[in-house]
C-alpha positions as CSV (number, residue, x, y, z in Angstrom):
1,X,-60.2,-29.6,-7.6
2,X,-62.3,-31.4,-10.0
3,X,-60.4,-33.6,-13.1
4,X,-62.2,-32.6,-16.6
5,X,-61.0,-34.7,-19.3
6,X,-61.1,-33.1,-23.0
7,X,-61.2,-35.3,-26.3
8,X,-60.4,-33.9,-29.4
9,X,-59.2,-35.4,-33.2
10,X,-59.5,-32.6,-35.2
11,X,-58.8,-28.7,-35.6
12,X,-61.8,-27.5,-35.6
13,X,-62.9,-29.2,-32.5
14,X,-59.3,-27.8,-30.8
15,X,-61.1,-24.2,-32.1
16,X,-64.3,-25.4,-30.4
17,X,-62.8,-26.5,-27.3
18,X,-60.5,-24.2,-26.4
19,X,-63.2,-22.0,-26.0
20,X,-64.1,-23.9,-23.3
21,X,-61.1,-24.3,-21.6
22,X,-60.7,-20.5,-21.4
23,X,-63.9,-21.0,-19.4
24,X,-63.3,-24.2,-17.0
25,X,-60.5,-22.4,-15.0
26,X,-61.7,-23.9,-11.9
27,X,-61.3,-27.0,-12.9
28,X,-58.0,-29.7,-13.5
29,X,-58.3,-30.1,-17.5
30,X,-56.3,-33.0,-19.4
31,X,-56.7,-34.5,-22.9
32,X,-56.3,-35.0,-26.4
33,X,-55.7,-31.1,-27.6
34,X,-54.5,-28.8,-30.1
35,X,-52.6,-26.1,-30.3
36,X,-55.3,-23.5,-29.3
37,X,-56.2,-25.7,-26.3
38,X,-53.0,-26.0,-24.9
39,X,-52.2,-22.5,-25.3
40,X,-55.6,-21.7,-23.1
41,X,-53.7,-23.8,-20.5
42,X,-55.2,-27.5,-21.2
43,X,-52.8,-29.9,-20.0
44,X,-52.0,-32.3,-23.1
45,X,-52.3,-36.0,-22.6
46,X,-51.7,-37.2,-26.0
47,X,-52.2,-34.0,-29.4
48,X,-54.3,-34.2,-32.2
49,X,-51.3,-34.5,-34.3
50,X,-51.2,-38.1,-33.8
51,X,-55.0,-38.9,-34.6
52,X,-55.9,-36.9,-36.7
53,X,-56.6,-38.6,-40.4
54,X,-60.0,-38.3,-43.4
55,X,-61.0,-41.8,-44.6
56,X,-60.9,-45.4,-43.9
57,X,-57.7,-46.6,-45.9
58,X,-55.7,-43.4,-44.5
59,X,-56.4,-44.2,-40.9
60,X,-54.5,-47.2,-41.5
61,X,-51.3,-45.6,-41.6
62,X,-51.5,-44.4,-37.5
63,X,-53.8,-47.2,-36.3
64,X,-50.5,-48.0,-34.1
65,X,-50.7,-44.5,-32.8
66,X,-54.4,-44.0,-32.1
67,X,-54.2,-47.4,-30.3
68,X,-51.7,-46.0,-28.1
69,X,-53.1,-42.6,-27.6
70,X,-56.6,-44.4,-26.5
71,X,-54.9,-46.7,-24.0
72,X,-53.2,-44.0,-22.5
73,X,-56.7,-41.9,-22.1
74,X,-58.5,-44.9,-20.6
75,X,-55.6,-45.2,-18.3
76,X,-55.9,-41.9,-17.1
77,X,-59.9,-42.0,-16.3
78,X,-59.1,-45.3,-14.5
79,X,-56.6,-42.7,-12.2
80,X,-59.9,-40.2,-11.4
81,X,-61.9,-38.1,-13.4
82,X,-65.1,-36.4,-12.4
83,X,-66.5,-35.2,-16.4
84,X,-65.2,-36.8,-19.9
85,X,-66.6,-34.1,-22.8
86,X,-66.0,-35.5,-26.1
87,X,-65.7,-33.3,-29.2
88,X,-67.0,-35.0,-32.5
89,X,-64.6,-37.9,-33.7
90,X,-66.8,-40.5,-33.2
91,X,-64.8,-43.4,-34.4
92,X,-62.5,-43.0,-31.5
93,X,-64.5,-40.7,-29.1
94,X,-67.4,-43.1,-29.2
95,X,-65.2,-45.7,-27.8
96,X,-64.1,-43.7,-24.9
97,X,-67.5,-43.0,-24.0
98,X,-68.0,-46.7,-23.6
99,X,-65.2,-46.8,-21.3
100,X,-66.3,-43.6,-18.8
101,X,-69.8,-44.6,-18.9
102,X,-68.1,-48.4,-17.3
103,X,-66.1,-46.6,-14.6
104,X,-69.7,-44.3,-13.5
105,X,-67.9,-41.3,-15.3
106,X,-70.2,-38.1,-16.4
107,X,-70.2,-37.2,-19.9
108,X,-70.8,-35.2,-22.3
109,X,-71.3,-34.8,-26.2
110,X,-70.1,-31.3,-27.3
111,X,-71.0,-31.5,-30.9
112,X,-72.8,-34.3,-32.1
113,X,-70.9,-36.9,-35.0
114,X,-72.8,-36.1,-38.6
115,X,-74.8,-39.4,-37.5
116,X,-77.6,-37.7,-40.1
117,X,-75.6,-38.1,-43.2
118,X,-74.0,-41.4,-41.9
119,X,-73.5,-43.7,-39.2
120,X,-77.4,-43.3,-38.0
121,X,-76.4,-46.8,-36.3
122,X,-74.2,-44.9,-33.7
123,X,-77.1,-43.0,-32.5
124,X,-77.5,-46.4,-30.1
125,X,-74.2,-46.5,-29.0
126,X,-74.1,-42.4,-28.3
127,X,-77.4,-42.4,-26.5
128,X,-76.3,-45.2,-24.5
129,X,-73.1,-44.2,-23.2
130,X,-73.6,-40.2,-22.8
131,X,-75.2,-38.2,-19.9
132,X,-75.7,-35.0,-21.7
133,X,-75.6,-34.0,-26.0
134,X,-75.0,-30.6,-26.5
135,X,-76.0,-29.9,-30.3
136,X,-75.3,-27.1,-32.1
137,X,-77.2,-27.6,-35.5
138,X,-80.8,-26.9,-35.6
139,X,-82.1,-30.3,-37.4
140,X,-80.1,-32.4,-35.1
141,X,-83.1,-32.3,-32.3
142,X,-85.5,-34.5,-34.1
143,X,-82.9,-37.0,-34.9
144,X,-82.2,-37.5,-30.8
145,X,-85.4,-36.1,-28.9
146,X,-87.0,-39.9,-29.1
147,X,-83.9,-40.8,-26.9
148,X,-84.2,-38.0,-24.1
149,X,-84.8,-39.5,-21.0
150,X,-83.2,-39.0,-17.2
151,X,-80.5,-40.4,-18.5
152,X,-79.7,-38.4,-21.8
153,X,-80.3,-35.2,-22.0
154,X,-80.4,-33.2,-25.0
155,X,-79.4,-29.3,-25.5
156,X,-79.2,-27.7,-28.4
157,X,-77.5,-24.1,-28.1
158,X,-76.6,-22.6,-31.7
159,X,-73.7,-22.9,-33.2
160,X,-70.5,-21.4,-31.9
161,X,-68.5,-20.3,-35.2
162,X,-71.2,-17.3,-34.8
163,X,-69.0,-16.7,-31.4
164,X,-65.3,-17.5,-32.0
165,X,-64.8,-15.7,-35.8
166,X,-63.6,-12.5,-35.8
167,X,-61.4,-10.5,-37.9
168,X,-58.9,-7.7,-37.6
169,X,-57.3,-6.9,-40.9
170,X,-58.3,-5.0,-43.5
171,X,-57.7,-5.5,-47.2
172,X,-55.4,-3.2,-46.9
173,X,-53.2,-4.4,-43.8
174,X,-53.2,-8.0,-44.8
175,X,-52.0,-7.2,-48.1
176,X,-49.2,-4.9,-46.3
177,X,-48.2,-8.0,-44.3
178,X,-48.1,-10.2,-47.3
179,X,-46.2,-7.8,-49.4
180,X,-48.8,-8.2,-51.7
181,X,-49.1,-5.2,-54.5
182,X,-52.7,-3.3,-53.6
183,X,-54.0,-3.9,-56.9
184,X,-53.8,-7.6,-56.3
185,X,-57.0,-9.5,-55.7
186,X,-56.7,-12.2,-53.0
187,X,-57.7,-15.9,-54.0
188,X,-57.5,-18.6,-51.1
189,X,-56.4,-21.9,-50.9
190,X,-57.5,-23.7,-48.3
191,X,-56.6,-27.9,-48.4
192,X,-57.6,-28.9,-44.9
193,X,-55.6,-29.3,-41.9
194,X,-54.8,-33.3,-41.8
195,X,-52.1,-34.3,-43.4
196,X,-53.9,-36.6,-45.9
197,X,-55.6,-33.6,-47.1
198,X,-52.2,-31.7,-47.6
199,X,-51.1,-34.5,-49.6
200,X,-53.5,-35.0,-52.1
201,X,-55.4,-31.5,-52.5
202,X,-52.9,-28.7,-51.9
203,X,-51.4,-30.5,-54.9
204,X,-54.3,-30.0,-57.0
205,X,-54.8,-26.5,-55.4
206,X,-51.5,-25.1,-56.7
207,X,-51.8,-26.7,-60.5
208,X,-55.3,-25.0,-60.5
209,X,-53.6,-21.9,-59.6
210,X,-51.1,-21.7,-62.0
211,X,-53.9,-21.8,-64.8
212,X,-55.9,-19.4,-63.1
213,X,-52.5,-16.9,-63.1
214,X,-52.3,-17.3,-66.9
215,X,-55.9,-15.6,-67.5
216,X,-55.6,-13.2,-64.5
217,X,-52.2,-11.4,-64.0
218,X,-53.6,-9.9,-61.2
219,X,-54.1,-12.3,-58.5
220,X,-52.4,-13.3,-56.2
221,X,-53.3,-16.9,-53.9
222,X,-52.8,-17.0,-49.9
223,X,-52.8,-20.3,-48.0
224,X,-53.7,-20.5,-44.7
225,X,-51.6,-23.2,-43.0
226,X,-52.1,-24.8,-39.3
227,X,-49.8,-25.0,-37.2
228,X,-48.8,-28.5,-37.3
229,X,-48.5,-28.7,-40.9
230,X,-46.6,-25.3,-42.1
231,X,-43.8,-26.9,-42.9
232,X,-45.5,-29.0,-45.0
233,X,-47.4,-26.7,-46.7
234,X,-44.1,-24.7,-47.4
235,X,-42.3,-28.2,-48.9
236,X,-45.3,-28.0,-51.1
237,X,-45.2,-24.4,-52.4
238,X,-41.3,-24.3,-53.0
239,X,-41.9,-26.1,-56.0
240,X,-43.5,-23.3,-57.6
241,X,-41.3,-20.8,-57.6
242,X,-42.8,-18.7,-60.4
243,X,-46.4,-18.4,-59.0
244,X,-48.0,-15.7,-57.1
245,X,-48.5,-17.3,-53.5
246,X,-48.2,-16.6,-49.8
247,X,-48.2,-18.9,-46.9
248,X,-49.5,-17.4,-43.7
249,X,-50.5,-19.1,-40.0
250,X,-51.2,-18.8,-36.6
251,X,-48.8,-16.8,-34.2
252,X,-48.6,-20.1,-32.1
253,X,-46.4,-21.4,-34.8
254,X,-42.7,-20.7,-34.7
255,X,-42.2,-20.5,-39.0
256,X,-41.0,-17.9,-40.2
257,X,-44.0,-16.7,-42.5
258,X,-46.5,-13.5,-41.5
259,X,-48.4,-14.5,-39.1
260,X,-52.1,-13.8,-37.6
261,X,-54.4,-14.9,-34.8
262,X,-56.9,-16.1,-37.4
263,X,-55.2,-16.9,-40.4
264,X,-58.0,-19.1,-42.2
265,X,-60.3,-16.3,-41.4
266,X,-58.5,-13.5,-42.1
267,X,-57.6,-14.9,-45.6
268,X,-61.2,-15.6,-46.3
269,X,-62.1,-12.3,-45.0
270,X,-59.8,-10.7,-47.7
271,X,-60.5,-12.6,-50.5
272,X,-62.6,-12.2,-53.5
273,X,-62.5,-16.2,-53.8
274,X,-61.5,-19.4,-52.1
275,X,-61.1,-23.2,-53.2
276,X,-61.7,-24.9,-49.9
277,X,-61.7,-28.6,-48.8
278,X,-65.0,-30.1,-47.4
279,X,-64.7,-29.4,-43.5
280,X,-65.8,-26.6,-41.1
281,X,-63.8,-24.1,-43.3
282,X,-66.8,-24.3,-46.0
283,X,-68.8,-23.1,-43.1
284,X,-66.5,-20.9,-41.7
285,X,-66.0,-18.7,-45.1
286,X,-70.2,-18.9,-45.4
287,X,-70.2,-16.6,-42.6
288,X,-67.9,-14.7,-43.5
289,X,-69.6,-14.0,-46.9
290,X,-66.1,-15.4,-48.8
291,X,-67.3,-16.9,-52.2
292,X,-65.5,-20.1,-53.2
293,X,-66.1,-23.9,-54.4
294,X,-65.8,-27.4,-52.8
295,X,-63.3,-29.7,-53.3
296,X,-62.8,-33.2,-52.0
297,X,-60.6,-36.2,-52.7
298,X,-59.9,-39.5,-51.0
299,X,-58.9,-42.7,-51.8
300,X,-61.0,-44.3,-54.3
301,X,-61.6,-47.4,-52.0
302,X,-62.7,-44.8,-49.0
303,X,-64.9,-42.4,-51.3
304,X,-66.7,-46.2,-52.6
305,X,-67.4,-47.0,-48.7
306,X,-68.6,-43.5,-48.0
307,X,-70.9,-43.6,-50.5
308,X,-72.6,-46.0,-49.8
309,X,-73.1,-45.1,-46.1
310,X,-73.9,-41.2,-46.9
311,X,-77.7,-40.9,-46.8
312,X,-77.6,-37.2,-48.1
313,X,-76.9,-35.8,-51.3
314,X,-74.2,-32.8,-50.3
315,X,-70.9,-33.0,-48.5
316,X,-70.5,-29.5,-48.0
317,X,-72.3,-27.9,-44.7
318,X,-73.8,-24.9,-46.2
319,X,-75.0,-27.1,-49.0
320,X,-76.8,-29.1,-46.5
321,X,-78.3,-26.7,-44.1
322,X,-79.2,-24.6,-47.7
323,X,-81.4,-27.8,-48.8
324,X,-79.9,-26.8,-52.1
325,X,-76.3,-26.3,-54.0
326,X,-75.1,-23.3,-53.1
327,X,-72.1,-23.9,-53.2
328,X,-70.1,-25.9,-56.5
329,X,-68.9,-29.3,-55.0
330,X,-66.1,-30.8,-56.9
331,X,-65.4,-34.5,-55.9
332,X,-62.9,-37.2,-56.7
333,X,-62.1,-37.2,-60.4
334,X,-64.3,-33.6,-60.8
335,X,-61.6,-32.3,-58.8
336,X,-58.6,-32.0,-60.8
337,X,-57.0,-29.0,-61.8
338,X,-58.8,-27.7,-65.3
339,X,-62.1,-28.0,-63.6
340,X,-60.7,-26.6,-60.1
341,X,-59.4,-23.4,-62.5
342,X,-62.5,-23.1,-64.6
343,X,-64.9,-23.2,-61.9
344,X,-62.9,-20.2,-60.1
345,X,-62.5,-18.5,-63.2
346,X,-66.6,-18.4,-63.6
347,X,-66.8,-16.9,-60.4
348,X,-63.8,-14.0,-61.1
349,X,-65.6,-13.3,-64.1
350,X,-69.2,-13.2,-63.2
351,X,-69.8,-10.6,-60.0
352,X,-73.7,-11.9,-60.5
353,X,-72.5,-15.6,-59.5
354,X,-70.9,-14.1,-56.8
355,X,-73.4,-12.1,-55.2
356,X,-75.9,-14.7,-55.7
357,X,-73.5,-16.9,-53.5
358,X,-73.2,-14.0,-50.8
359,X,-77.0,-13.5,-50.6
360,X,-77.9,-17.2,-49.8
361,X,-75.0,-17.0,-47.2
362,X,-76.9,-14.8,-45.3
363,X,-80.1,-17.4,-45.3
364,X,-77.3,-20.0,-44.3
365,X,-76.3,-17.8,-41.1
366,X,-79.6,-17.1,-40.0
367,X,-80.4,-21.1,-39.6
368,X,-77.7,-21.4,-36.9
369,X,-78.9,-19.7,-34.4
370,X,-78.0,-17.0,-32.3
371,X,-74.3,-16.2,-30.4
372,X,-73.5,-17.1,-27.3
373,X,-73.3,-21.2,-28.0
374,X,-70.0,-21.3,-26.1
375,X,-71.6,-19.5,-22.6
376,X,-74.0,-22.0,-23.0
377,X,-72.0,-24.6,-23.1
378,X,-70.3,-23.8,-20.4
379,X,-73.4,-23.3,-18.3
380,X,-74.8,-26.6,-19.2
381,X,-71.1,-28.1,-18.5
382,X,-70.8,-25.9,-14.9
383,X,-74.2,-26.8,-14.1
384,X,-73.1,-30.4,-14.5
385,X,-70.4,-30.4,-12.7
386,X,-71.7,-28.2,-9.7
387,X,-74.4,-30.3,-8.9
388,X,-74.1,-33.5,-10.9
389,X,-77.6,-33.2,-13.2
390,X,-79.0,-30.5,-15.3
């Protein structure tokens, strides 16, 4: 049986990729998972737990760790492997690329790095050390097709959030499981799942929230948590005893808070409005059609590097596929709790803003493609590992 090897830093790439493993079932598949890979029956090698960070100056903190973790994965291809498919995470997938592409191993780029807003300089290194891209943003072809050759080949297939979100509650159901009154509205809270981004914004998230309870009586704010970091979502909320909130995750985790298949989904499905960290959630709740504002805070010393390595003017992916500001992006000292709170409380007061939002949400969806990104992934990936080219 052929040995696939899986790399993955991040949840939304574990969303991404276990997608895949539900499909590879022929094959031996190790790697660096999540929790939604290894419950699709991934065999972990290291998790994404332990290499998972946002920003320069936090990665410091588990450099000993993501050493480790890398060893131990160039270990294992020296042992056999017939495919490495790398997921994004280009500061440490990048270098295992190298590594394969030394021992004669196929690979493959599922999702390219955001080389477009930064790092164009990797585009080298990627081009030189992967068999295959597999894109799955529209602008991203002109930025490799110079580079296609017999030896790189380029695919773009659409983008698979379009495939893997779905909802099952209604407004009615999730505010049943949450105990929540019916006249309640739903606001959501949504920090990130890294720790780092726990830290610093779910912190800022909840003192927004307690000014936004003193004008509106009649919210009440959900937080989706991942299931590594529950508990420490939980730690964070305790200390606001007197504010309207909920905690909900995934029914992989074993806390004892309601629980869904979906919970960031769900929650966006069911709320009027969201505060959401930069990441694949701010495309996520654009699909959906969930209004809400950016937020984003690093250390000061990492937000100085990034900017002057960033190339475009938005952080936020809808903003960027939009061409435009769609969506409010509040960043370092803009996002602090008066401004978090007033910014929300434009949006609960004006139902214009927010259908304005909603309507260039659906222009945002219609640039990225149409479903079926994941079969065609695994095609492309089959294909490859059928008959060694595609």
């Amino acid at each position: 049986m052929k040995k696939v090897f899986i790399s993955v830093g991040e949840i939304s790439g574990d969303n991404y990729a276990s997608e895949l493993v539900k499909r590879l079932k022929n094959y031996s598949l190790i790697g660096i998972a999540g929790p939604k890979m290894r419950a699709a029956g991934l065999t972990p090698v290291a998790n994404i737990e332990d290499i998972s960070v946002v920003g320069l100056t936090e990665a410091l903190s588990k450099y000993s760790k993501i050493k480790q973790v890398f060893k131990k994965s160039v270990e294992i291809l020296k042992e056999g492997v017939d495919l490495l498919i790398v997921v994004d995470f280009p500061g440490f997938n990048i270098k295992l690329l190298k590594e394969a592409k030394k021992l004669g191993i196929k690979t493959v780029y599922f999702i390219s790095p955001q080389v477009w807003a930064w790092g164009k300089g990797r585009v080298k290194d990627i081009v030189e050390n992967t068999d295959v891209m597999i894109s799955i943003l529209p602008f991203e072809e002109e930025i490799y097709k110079p580079y296609v050759s017999d030896k790189f080949k380029f695919f773009y297939v659409g983008h698979p959030l379009l495939d893997i979100i779905k909802t099952y509650e209604t407004e009615e159901s999730f505010k049943e499981k949450l105990s929540v009154p019916k006249h309640k509205k739903i606001v959501g809270l949504l920090a990130g799942s890294r720790e780092s981004e726990v830290n610093v914004l779910l912190p800022i998230m909840l003192e927004s929230a307690k000014l936004i309870s003193r004008t509106f009586e009649n919210i009440h704010f959900v937080i989706p948590a991942t299931v590594n970091m529950v508990e420490k979502v939980l730690e964070k909320v305790s200390k606001y005893k007197d504010l309207p909130v909920s905690v909900v995750t995934s029914n992989l985790s074993d806390a004892n808070v309601p629980k869904f298949e979906n919970p960031s989904y769900e929650v966006m499905k069911n709320s009027v409005f969201s505060i959401i960290a930069s990441g694949t959630a701010t495309l996520e709740a654009s699909i959906i059609s969930n209004p809400f504002i950016l937020v984003y805070k690093v250390s000061p010393l990492t937000f100085f590097i990034g900017k002057r390595l960033v190339s475009i003017p938005y952080l936020g992916l809808p903003n960027i596929i939009a061409g435009k500001e769609v969506v409010p992006e509040l960043l370092q000292e803009e996002c602090n709790p008066l401004n978090i709170a007033n910014k929300t409380l434009e949006f609960l007061t004006d139902e214009n803003l927010r259908e304005n939002q909603i309507k260039e949400f659906e222009s945002i969806k219609a640039k990225l493609g149409e479903k079926g990104a994941i079969e065609r992934t695994y095609n492309i990936i089959n294909r490859l590992l059928e008959t060694g080219q595609v």
